[in-house]
C-alpha positions, 0 to 999 in steps of 0.5 A: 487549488485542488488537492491531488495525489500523484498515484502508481498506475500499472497496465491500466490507468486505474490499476493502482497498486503501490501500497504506500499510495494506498496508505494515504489514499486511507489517511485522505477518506479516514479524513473527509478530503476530497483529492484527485489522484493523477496516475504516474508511471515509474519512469515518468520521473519528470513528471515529479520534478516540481517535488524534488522526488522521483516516487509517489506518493507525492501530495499537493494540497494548495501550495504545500508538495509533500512526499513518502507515505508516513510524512503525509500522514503526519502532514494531514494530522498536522494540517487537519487535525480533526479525526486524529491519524496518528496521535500525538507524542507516544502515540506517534512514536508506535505507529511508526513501528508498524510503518517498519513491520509492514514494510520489512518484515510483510513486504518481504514475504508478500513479494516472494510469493506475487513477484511475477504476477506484480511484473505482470501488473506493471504498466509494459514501458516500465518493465524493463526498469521494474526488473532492472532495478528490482534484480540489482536490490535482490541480486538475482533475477525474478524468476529466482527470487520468485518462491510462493511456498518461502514467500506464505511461509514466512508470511504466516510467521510473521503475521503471529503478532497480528493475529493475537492482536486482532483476536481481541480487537477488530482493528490495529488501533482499536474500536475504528481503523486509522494510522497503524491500520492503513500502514499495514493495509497498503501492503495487502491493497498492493497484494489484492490489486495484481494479484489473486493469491490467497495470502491466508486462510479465511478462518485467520483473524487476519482475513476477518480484519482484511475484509473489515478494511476492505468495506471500510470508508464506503468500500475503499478498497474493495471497489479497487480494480484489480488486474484480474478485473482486466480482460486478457491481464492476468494468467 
């Protein structure tokens, strides 16, 4: 049986934005395997059933459904253990740290400041449900929660840590990426695909890492499309 990844998809089918299923799509070519990805919309609740789950990432591989972002990567390592993602022990226990900083600390800021344009990317049936479910978690609407200037700010700050790691290092994990480098990517994949703000300054360290990621496993990430890539998509 095929190996498969159940991916978000936004307007176009191969506008695929989530970053936590970017950081598996990482984990899966820092491993060799071929996968299918089949697109999934954020209402099509259905169609994840089988797992039990109601979000992607979901991976099927043979008779094992494995779901959320971090337990996959945990499974490939498992499953597939050469070219180690996650490491073991100690190992393990820190790059989950970054799984949080990406998630609470760079999400926050980067979703201030691409909200609207995210809204924009979002496939038009699921809108409605976009906005409903984010304006509940915000308590308050997009247009209010939308705040480019507070959104980079806050970014800057909370990239600190990373610039004076990578000033001594090309890659989180060191000589090559892996599992705490595609944890803190997906986030700036989710950025790049729906959006064309410029998150920092090409003179960051943080960008010279970004442009090593972005031509790392054969050009991964930046062969993406983007939204800017569609005709009449972006304004």
């Amino acid at each position: 049986m095929a190996r498969v990844l159940y991916d978000l998809c936004g307007i176009d089918d191969d506008l695929r934005f989530s970053p936590f299923c970017w950081r598996v799509k990482f984990a899966l070519a820092h491993k060799g395997l071929d996968t299918q990805t089949r697109p999934w919309r954020f209402t099509d609740k259905q169609a994840l059933a089988f797992a039990n789950h109601d979000k992607v990432p979901v991976l099927v591989d043979g008779d094992e459904v494995v779901t959320e972002s971090y337990d996959i990567l945990r499974y490939l390592d498992r499953t597939y253990p050469e070219s180690p993602l996650l490491g073991e022990g100690l190992a393990a226990d820190r790059a989950r740290f970054f799984k949080y900083y990406a998630e609470r600390t760079l999400a926050p800021a980067m979703l201030r400041t691409i909200i609207m344009d995210l809204l924009n990317a979002v496939h038009p049936d699921d809108r409605d449900y976009f906005r409903e479910t984010r304006e509940k978690r915000f308590g308050r609407t997009l247009e209010e929660f939308h705040s480019p200037s507070k959104g980079l700010a806050q970014l800057d700050a909370a990239l600190e840590p990373l610039r004076g790691h990578l000033k001594e290092s090309d890659f989180i994990d060191g000589e090559a990426p892996a599992a705490a480098d595609y944890l803190v990517f997906g986030n700036f994949m989710w950025a790049r695909c729906v959006s064309s703000a410029d998150l920092v300054s090409n003179a960051d360290p943080v960008y010279a890492w970004i442009e090593r990621m972005l031509d790392s496993h054969d050009g991964l990430g930046r062969q993406a499309m983007r939204v800017t890539d569609i005709n009449g998509a972006y304004r």
